[in-house]
C-alpha positions, 0 to 999 in steps of 0.5 A: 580939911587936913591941916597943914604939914609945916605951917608957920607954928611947925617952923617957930617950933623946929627953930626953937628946937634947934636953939634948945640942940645947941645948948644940948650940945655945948653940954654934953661931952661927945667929939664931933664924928669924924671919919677914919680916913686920913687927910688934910685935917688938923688932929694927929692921929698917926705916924710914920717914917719919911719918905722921899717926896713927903711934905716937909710941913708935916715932918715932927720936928720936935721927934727930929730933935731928939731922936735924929729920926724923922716921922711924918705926922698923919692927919684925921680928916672930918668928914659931913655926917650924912643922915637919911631919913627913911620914912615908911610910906606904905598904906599901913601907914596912911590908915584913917586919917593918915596921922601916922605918915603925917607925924613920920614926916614931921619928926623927920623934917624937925630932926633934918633942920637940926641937921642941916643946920648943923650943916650935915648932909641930909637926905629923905628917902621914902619907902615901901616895898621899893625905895620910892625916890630920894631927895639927893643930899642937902646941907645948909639950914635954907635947904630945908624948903625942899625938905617940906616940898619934898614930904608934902608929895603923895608918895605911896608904895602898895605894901611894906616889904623892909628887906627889900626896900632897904636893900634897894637902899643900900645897895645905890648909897654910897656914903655910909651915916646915920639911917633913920627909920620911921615906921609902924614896922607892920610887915607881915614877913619881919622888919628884922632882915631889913634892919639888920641890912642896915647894919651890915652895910655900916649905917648906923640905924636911928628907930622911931616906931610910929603908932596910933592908939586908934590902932591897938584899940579901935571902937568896933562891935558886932559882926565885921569885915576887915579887909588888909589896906596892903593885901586885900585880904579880908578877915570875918570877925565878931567883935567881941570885948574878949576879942578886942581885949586879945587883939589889944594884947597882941598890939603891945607884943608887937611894940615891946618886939620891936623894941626888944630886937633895937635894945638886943642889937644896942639900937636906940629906940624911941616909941612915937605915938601919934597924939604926942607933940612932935617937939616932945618927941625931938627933945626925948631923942636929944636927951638921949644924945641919939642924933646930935653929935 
């Protein structure tokens, strides 16, 4: 019997999680994010002349007194943090005993309580070829029950297709955040497209490469038929240690690929194997200063 996604242990995890962020936080030296526009808020970013009609209250007096000039004071408006997770949800991902889709969605719902309870907006989009639905955005840290009900639904697309799952995600997201991506990145055309769509639309892309050592070194010998769980297509193979030896070896390109494409474009990049502890993984990215801001 599969176990559970968030059992009791997983919520006293993601709760001491969130007090361990807080005191990350109260160290480290980052501003909060705020956004560009100009509003109501409290911090000066600008001035400008007066003109008729503007509020006396935001007149710089101070200026006024000396140079009989009268300039308005320009506030910077905080704005929510918006954070989507996108979880690859394809049957690569479900491979065996689907460890790799169940540790995606926990990373994602330990890393979306931090955020809710830092009260930004969070969303989950699960993917594939095709965005595969969304949880509209939650704030507040009690919404992370449909967080969990929203994950543990069955959600699958047929094969992986980045480019076009992410450019069906950007083209109906309007607001612009952090976009964080988990995946195997096993797309047979590229997963770089994809990114890079991201990156365009100004999301600020968050990668977690998922993988399973059973993956780069399954226990195969002899004559086999391998068949694509996406494509169907189906591979004759003697399994050979030589063979193997070679595969395992194109495994690894594959991960340092992947890696090297985030460190060129300055994306940060965390490895997520399957067999580490999820909480290990969430402190690695807090060290990091990759999502708490």
């Amino acid at each position: 019997m599969t176990e559970p996604l968030f059992d009791d242990e997983f919520r006293k995890k993601i709760e001491l999680l969130y007090l361990v962020s807080k005191k990350v936080f109260a160290g480290n030296s980052q501003a909060t994010r705020r956004s560009k526009r100009l509003g109501a808020g409290i911090e000066v970013r600008d001035f400008r002349g007066y003109s008729a009609g503007d509020d006396l209250r935001h007149i710089d007096w101070n200026y006024y007194a000396s140079t009989r000039e009268l300039l308005v004071r320009l506030f910077e408006e905080e704005e929510d943090l918006h954070i989507y997770f996108l979880v690859d949800a394809s049957p690569s991902m479900e491979v065996g005993d689907g460890a790799k889709l169940r540790y995606a969605k926990r990373v994602a719902a330990a890393l979306a309580y931090i955020g809710l309870s830092n009260l930004d907006r969070v969303s989950v989009v699960p993917f594939a070829d095709r965005v595969l639905g969304t949880l509209p955005a939650s704030r507040g840290p009690s919404q992370i029950w449909k967080v969990f009900e929203f994950l543990e639904r069955e959600t699958t697309g047929p094969r992986t297709d980045f480019a076009t799952a992410l450019r069906d995600f950007v083209s109906r997201t309007r607001r612009r955040g952090l976009a964080v991506v988990l995946s195997d990145f096993y797309d047979p055309t590229g997963f770089e497209e994809g990114v890079n769509l991201l990156r365009y639309h100004r999301f600020e892309p968050l990668v977690f490469h998922v993988h399973d050592e059973q993956d780069a070194r399954p226990n195969l010998r002899g004559d086999i038929e391998l068949i694509d769980c996406e494509s169907g297509d189906v591979v004759r193979v003697t399994a050979t240690p030589a063979l193997l030896a070679r595969y395992a070896a194109a495994y690894d390109a594959q991960l340092e690929r992947v890696e090297a494409f985030c460190r060129q474009k300055n994306l940060l990049y965390f490895r997520a194997p399957v067999h580490t502890a999820f909480d290990e993984l969430v402190l690695r990215v807090f060290r990091a200063g990759g999502f708490l801001r």
